[in-house]
C-alpha positions as CSV (number, residue, x, y, z in Angstrom):
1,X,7.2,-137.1,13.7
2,X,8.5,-139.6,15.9
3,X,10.3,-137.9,19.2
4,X,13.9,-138.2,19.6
5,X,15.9,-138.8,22.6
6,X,19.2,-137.8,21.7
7,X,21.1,-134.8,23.4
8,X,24.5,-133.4,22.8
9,X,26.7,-133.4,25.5
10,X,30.4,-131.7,24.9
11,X,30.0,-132.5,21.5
12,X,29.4,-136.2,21.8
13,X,25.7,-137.4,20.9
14,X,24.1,-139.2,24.1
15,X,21.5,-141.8,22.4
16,X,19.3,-141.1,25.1
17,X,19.7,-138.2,28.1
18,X,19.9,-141.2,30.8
19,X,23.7,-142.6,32.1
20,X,24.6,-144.5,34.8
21,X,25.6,-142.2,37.8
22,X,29.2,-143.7,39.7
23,X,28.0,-145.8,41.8
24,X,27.4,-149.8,41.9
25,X,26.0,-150.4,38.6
26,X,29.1,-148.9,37.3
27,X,31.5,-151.0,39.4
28,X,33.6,-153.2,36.6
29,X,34.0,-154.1,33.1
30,X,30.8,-156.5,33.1
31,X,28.1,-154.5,34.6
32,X,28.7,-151.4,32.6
33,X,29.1,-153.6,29.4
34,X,25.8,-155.2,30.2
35,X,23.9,-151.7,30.7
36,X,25.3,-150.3,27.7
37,X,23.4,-153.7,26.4
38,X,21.0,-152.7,27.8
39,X,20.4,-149.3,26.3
40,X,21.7,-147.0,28.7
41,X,23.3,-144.1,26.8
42,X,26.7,-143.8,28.9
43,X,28.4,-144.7,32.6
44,X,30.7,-142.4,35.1
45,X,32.9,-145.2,36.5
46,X,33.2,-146.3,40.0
47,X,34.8,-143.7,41.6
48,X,38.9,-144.4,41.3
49,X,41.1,-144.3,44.0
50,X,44.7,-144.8,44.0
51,X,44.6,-147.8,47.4
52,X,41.5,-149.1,47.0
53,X,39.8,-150.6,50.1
54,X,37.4,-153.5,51.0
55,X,34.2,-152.5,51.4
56,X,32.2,-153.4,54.5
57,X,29.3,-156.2,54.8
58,X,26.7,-155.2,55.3
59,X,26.8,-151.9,53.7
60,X,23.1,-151.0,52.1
61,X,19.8,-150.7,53.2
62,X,16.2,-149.2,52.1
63,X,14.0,-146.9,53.8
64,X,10.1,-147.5,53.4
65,X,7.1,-145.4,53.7
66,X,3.7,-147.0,53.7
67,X,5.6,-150.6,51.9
68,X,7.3,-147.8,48.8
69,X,11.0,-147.8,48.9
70,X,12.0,-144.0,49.8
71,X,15.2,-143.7,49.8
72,X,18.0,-146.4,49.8
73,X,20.8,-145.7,51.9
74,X,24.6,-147.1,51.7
75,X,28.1,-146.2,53.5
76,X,30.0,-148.3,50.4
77,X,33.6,-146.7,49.5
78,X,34.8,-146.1,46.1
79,X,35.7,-149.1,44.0
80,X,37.9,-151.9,45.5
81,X,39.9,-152.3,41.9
82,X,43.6,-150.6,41.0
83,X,43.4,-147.7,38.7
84,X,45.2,-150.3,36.3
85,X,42.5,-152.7,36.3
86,X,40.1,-149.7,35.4
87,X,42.4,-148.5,32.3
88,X,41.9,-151.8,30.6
89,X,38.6,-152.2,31.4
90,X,37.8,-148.3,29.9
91,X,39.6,-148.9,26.7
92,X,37.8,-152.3,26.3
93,X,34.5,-150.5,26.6
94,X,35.6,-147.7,24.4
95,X,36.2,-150.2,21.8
96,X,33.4,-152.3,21.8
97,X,30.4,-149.3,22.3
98,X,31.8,-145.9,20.3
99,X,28.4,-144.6,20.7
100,X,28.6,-144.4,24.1
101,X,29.5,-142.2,27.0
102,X,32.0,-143.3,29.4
103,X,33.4,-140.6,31.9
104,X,35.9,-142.2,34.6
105,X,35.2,-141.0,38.1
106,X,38.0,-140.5,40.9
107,X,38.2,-139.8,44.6
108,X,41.5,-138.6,46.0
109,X,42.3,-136.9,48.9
110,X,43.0,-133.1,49.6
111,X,46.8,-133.9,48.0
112,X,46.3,-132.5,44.4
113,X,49.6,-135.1,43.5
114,X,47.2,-137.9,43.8
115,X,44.5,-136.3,41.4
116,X,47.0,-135.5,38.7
117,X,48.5,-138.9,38.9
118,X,45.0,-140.3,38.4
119,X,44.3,-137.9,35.5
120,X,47.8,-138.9,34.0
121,X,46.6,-142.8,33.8
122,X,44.2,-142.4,31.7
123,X,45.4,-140.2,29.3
124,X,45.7,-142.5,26.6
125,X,42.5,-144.6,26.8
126,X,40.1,-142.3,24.5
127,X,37.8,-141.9,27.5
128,X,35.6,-139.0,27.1
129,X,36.2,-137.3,30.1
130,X,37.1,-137.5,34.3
131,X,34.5,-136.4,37.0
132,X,36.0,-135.6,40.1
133,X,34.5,-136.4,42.7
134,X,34.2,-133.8,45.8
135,X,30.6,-135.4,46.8
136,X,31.2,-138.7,48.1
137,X,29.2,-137.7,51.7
138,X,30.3,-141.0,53.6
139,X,34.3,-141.0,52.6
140,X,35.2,-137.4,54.3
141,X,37.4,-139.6,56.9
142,X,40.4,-139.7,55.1
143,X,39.4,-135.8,52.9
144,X,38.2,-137.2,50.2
145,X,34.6,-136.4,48.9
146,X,32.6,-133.7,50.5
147,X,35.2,-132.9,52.8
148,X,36.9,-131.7,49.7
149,X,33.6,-130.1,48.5
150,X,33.3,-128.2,51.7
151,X,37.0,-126.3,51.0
152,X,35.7,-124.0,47.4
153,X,39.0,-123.3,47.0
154,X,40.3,-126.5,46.9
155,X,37.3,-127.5,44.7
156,X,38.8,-124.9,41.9
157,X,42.3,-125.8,42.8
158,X,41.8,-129.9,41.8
159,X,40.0,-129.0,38.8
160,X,42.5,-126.2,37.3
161,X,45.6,-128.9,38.0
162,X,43.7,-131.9,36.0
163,X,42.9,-129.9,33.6
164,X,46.2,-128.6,33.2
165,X,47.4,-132.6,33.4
166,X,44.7,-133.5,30.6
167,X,44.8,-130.5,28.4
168,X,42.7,-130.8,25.6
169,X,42.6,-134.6,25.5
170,X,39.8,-135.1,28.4
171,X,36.7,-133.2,29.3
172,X,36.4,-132.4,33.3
173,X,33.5,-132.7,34.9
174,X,33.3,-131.3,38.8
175,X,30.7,-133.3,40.8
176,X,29.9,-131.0,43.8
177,X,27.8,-132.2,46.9
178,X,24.2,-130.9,48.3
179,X,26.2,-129.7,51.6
180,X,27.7,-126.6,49.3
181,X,24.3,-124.7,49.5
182,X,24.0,-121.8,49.4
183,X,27.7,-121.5,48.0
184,X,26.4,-123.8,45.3
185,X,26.6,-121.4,42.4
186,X,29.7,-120.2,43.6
187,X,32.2,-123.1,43.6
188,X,30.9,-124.2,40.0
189,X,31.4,-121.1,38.4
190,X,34.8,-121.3,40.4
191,X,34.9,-124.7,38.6
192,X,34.2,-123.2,35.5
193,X,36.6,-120.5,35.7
194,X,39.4,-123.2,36.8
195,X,38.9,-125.4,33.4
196,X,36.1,-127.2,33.7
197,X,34.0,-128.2,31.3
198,X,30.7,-129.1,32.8
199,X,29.2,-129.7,36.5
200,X,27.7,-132.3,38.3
201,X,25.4,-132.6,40.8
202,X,24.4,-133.8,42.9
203,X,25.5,-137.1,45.4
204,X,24.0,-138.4,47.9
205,X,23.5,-136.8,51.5
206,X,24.9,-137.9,54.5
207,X,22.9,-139.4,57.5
208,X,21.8,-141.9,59.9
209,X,20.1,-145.3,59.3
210,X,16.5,-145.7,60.7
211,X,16.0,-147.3,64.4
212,X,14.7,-149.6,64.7
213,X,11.3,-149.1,67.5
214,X,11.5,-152.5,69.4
215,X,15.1,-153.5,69.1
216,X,16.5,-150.2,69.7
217,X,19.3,-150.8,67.6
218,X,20.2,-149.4,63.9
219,X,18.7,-150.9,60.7
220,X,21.6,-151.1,59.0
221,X,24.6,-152.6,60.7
222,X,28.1,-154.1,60.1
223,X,28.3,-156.8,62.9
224,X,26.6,-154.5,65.7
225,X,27.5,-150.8,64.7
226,X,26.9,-148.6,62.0
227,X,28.0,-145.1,60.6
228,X,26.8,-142.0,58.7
229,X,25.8,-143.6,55.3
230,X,24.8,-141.8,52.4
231,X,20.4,-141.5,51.4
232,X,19.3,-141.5,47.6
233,X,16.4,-142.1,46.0
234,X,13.2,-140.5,45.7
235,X,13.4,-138.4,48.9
236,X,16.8,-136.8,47.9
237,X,15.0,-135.1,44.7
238,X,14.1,-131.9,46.4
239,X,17.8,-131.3,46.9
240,X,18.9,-132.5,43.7
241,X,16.5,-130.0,42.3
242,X,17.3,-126.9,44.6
243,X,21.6,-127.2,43.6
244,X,20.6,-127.9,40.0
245,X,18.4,-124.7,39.8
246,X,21.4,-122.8,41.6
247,X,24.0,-124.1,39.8
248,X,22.0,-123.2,36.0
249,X,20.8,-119.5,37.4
250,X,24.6,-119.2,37.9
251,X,26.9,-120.6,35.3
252,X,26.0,-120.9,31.2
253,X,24.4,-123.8,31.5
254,X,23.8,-123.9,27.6
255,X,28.0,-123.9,27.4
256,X,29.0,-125.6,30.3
257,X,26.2,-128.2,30.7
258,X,24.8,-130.1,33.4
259,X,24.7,-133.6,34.9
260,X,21.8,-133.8,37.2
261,X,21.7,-136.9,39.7
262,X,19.3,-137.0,42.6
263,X,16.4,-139.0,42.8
264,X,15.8,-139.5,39.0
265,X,13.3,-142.9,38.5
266,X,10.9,-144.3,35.7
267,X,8.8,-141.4,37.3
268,X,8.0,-138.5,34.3
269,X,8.2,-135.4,36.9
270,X,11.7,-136.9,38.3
271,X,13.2,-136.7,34.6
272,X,11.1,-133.0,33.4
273,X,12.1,-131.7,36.9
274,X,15.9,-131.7,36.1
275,X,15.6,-131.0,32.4
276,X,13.5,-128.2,32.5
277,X,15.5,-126.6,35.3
278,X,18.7,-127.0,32.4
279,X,20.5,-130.4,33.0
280,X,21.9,-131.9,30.2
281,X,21.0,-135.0,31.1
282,X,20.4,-137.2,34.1
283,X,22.6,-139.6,35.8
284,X,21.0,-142.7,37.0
285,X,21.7,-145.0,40.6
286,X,19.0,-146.0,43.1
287,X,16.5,-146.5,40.5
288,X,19.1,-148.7,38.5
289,X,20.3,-150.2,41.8
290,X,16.6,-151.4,43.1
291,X,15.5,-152.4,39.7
292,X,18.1,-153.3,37.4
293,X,19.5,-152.0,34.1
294,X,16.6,-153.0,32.4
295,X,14.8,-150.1,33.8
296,X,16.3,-148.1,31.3
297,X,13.1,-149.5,28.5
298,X,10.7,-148.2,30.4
299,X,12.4,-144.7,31.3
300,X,12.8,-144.2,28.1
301,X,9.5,-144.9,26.9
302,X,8.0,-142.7,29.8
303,X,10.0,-139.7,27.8
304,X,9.1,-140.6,24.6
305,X,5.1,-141.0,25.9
306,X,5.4,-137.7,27.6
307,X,7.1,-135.6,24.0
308,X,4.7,-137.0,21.5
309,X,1.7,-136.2,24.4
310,X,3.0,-132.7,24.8
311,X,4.1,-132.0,21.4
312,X,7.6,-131.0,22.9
313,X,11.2,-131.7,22.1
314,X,14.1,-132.0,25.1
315,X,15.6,-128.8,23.6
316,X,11.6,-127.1,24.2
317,X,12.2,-128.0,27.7
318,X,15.3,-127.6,28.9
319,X,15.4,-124.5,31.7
320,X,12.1,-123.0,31.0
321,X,11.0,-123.7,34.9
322,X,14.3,-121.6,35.8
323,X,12.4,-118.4,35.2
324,X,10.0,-118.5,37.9
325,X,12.5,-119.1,40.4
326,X,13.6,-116.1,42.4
327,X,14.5,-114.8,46.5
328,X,12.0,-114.9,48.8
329,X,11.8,-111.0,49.2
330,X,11.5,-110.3,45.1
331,X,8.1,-112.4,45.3
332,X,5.0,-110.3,44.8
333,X,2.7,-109.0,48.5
334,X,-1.0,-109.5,46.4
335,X,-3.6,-111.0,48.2
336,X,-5.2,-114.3,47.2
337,X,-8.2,-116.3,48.8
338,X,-8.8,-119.6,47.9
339,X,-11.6,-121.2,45.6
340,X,-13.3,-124.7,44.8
341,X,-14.2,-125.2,41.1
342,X,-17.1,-127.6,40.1
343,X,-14.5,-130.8,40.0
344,X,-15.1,-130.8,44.3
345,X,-15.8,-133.9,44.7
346,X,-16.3,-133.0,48.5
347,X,-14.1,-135.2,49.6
348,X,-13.4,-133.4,52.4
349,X,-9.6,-134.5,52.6
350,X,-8.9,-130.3,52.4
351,X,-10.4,-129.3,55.9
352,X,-7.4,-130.9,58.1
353,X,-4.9,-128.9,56.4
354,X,-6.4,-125.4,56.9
355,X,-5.1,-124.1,59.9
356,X,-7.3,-120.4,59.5
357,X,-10.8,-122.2,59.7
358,X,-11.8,-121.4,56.3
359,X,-13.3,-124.5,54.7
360,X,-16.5,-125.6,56.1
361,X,-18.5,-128.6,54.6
362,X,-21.4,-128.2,52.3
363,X,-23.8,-130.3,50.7
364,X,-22.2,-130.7,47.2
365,X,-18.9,-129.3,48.0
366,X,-16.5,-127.6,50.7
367,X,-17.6,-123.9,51.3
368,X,-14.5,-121.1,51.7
369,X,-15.3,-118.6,54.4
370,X,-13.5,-115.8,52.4
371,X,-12.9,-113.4,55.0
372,X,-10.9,-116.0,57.1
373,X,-9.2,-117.2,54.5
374,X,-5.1,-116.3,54.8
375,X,-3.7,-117.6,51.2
376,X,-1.2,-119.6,52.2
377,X,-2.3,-122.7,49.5
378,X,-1.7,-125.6,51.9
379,X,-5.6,-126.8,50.9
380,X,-4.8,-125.9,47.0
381,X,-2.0,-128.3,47.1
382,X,-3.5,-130.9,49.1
383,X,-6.5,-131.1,47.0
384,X,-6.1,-134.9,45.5
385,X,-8.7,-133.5,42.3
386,X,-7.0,-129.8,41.7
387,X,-10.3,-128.5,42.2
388,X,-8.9,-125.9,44.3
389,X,-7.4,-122.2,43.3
390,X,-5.9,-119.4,44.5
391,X,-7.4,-115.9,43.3
């Protein structure tokens, strides 16, 4: 049987668990009608605000590690059209792709008027929800963003009055920032508890552009300063996945779903890392951003390759990794030694990363000295063949 994409999300069929996150390839009418063109399944809006501002040039820039792209890094502001401009555009979309997801994204300040005038504008466009954005780590100058994220009572506060403004007509969707751990849990099931219907997670995280060595000067300028900027990409996953997993041991994740954003690429373990930890589904921005909408083909066929491979459906894995997390002082005190397995190609790349002196050379493979062997698996996960266990 041929795998199927498709996942339900607050009772609207996604044609595929990938949408594009609020961000640049959401920021008018054109783009997002060109990814839903494209394939993507649905698109959170440029973030909303009620004055928008000009954003600064230049504003992004990319982080490299041995010629990869890492992270990309930006300190762009929320989108530089009216809330007007946006309601047209919406209903346009609404009306040309029914099948897909469209959320509208704002960013107002720590005066809840401004968030329920927002919410009141789009009342009448047959969007399918708001996300409300208390992430943004780059726009806490004026409160908006994670300076809003940072206050969980305010967090609850926005969400209950919107939701109260929309009623039943819109879904709410609270995006909360990294910067909330280890109150993660916490404010979304304070989310929860103030109407909303799902959570989001999470933005990027703030800080500094790289220096450059021989100029001595920042990377990333605007004429010849910069700012805090916001990183995404690949190196922001491990975040993405630590709020996600505390969010889902937290709330019902199988009631009030998911939306996972951090890091997610064409790469298989960035997509399986978020589902199986109970997203939803994934929203989509540096990948998208470095690589264009068409990246959406081959994301999709890395999910399909990896279902019919495995045998598995996205309902099989969706938060079966969230069992074997736990606290640090409920993991178990056994002893365990490491040991090489007949696949050693005696490479030798192991022996820099024991620290205890326990792996010696030997003429077809590395040797454990047993007795100084501690456990703690730095040469098991360094191994680059897996031909190293703990026991």
């Amino acid at each position: 049987m041929k795998s199927n994409l498709k996942v339900n999300f607050l009772g609207t069929e996604l044609i595929n668990p990938f949408i594009l996150a609020s961000a640049p390839p959401t920021k008018d009418y054109e783009t997002i009608r060109n990814a839903f063109n494209a394939g993507w399944a649905g698109a959170i809006t440029k973030s909303i605000v009620l004055s928008p501002t000009r954003n600064k040039k230049s504003r992004i820039g990319h982080i490299r590690h041995q010629n990869n792209i890492i992270a990309t890094q930006n300190y762009e502001m929320s989108s530089v059209y009216s809330p007007y401009q946006w309601k047209e555009w919406v209903i346009r979309l609404r009306n040309e792709f029914p099948d897909r997801l469209i959320f509208v994204s704002f960013a107002a300040s720590s005066n809840i008027d401004e968030w329920k005038f927002l919410s009141e504008s789009f009342l009448e466009t047959n969007v399918h929800g708001l996300e409300l954005n208390f992430s943004c780590p780059h726009s806490d100058h004026d409160r908006k963003g994670s300076a809003i994220g940072l206050d969980h009572n305010l967090c609850a506060s926005i969400t209950e009055a919107v939701k109260k403004t929309v009623g039943k007509k819109l879904k709410i969707m609270s995006k909360l920032p990294y910067i909330l751990h280890p109150n993660e849990g916490t404010v979304a099931k304070m989310c929860i508890e103030a109407g909303a219907d799902a959570i989001a997670g999470i933005n990027s995280i703030a800080g500094l552009c790289e220096i450059d060595p021989y100029e001595l000067k920042p990377k990333l300028m605007t004429g010849d300063k910069t700012t805090t900027v916001g990183l995404s990409y690949h190196i922001i996953r491990s975040f993405g996945r630590l709020v996600i997993t505390q969010i889902a041991k937290t709330i019902d994740w199988k009631r009030y779903p998911i939306s996972a954003i951090g890091g997610v690429s064409r790469d298989i373990e960035s997509i399986i890392d978020y589902l199986s930890l109970g997203a939803n589904h994934m929203q989509v921005c540096s990948e998208v951003m470095n690589h264009g909408v068409e990246v959406i083909d081959e994301m999709k066929a890395t999910l399909l390759q990896y279902l019919e491979k495995t045998g598995r459906t996205i309902d099989d894995i969706r938060g079966k990794a969230l069992p074997h997390f736990t606290e640090w002082d409920k993991l178990d005190s056994q002893d365990r030694i490491a040991t090489v397995s007949d696949d050693c190609t005696n490479c030798q790349a192991c022996i820099s990363y024991c620290r205890y002196n326990a792996i010696m050379p030997g003429a077809a493979k590395i040797n454990i000295v047993d007795k100084n062997c501690d456990g703690c698996g730095s040469c098991y996960s360094a191994c680059p063949n897996n031909a190293i266990s703990l026991n």
